[in-house]
C-alpha positions in Angstrom: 11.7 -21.6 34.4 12.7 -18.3 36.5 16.3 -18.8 35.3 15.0 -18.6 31.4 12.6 -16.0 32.3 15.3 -14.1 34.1 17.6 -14.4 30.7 14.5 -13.2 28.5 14.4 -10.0 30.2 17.9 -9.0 30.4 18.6 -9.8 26.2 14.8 -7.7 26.6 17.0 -4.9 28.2 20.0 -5.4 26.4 17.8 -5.0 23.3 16.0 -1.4 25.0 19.8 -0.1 25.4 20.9 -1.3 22.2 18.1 0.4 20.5 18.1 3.4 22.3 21.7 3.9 21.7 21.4 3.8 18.0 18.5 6.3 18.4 20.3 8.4 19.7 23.5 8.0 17.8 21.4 9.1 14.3 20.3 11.7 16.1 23.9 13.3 16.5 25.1 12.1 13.6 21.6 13.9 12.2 22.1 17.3 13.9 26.4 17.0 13.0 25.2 16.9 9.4 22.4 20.0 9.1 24.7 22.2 12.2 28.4 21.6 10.6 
């Protein structure tokens, strides 16, 4: 059980990072496209 539970929350995290990452990555691509 604590090994599963262990694996659930990193692919959790993994998932956060991934996510924030392509949040992040619209927003520059976002500002590139109104600044330039």
């Amino acid at each position: 059980m604590t090994n599963n539970h262990e694996c659930v929350v990193i692919n959790w995290i993994d998932i956060c990072n991934y996510l924030l990452a392509f949040y992040r990555f619209q927003r520059w691509t976002k500002d590139r496209f109104n600044y330039g």
